[in-house]
N, C-alpha and C positions, 0 to 999 in steps of 0.2 A: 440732554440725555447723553449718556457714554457709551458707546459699545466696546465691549470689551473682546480684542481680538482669541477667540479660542479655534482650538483646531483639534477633529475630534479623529482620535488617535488609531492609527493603523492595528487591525485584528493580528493576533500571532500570526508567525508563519505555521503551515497546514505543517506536520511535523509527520511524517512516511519512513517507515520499517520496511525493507527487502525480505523476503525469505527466499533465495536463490543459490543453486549451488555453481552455477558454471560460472569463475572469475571474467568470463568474455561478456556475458548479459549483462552481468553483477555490474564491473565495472561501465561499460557503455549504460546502463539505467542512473547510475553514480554519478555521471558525467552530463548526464541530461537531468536529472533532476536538482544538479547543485546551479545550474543556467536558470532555473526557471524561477523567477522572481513570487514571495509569498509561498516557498516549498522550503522545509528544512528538513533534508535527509537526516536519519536521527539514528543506521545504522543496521545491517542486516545477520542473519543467519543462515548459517546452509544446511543445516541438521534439523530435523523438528524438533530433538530434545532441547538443543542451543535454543532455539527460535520459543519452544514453549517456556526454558527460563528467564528469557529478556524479556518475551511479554508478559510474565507475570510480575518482575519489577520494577515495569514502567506503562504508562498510556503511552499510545499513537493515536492520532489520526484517521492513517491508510495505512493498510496491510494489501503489499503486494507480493501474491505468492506464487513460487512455482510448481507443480503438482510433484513432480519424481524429483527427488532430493537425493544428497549421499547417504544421508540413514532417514530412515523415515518419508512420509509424502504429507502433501499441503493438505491434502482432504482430510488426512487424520489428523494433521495439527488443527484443525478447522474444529472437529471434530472435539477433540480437546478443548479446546476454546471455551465451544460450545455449554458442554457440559459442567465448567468450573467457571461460568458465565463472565470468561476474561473481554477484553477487547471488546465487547458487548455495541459499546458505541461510534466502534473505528470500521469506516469503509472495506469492503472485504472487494479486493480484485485479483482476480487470476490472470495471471502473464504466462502462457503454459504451449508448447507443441503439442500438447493433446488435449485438444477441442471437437472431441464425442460431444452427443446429445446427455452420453450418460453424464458425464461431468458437470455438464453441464448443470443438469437436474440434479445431482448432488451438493452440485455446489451453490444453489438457491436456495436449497433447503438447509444450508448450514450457513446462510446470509451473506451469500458473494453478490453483491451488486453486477458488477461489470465483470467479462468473458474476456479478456483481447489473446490473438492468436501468435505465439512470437514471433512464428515465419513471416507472417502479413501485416499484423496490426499495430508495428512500433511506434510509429508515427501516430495513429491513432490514441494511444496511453500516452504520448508525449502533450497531444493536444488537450487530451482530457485532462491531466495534470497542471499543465498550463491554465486553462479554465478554473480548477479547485484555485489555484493560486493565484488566480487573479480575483477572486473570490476574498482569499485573506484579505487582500489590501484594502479593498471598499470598505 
């Protein structure tokens, strides 16, 4: 009998959209998401208009959004989403300095998975990111 060596092929990488406006988040989240093995950054927005017509052009993944934006906020893009049953199947996370209850509850209700706070929880979405893509590779 022969065995035939095969080797069964690494899952895409988990493919993450930003929606952030401040170039200082923007870039440090860019910089830590191009380190993390099984993660391919795939591009952000800083407007809700920009950000609702890339994700109507393409799937992601993960959407990670920040609520106050330069035009528009993440709960209305969300909101949007919602309605035009875009991004339907891609992880919805808020990376935001405001972490109300209210947003919170809002933003369950329009399928945000995960809350992280940007003052305190970087490291926290860094780790959880790392985990989705360690995920790809298996």
């Amino acid at each position: 009998m022969t065995l035939i060596n095969s080797t069964i092929p690494d899952r895409p990488a988990i493919r993450i959209f930003l929606v952030e406006d401040s170039p200082d988040v923007r870039d440090l989240l860019i910089e830590n998401l191009q380190e993390i093995p099984g993660i391919d950054y795939a591009g952000f927005s800083e407007t809700e208009n920009d950000a609702l017509s890339r994700l109507n052009q393409d799937n992601y993944d993960v959407l990670i959004l920040d609520i106050q934006l330069k035009q528009g906020n993440g709960m209305s893009l969300l909101q949007s989403l919602a309605r035009a049953s875009m991004q339907a199947n891609a992880l919805k996370i808020i990376f935001s300095n405001n972490v109300s209850n209210a947003y919170r509850q809002v933003g369950a209700k329009l399928g945000v998975e995960y809350f992280f706070d940007k003052s305190s929880e970087f490291l926290k979405l860094r780790q959880f990111l790392e985990h989705l893509g360690a995920g790809a590779r298996q």
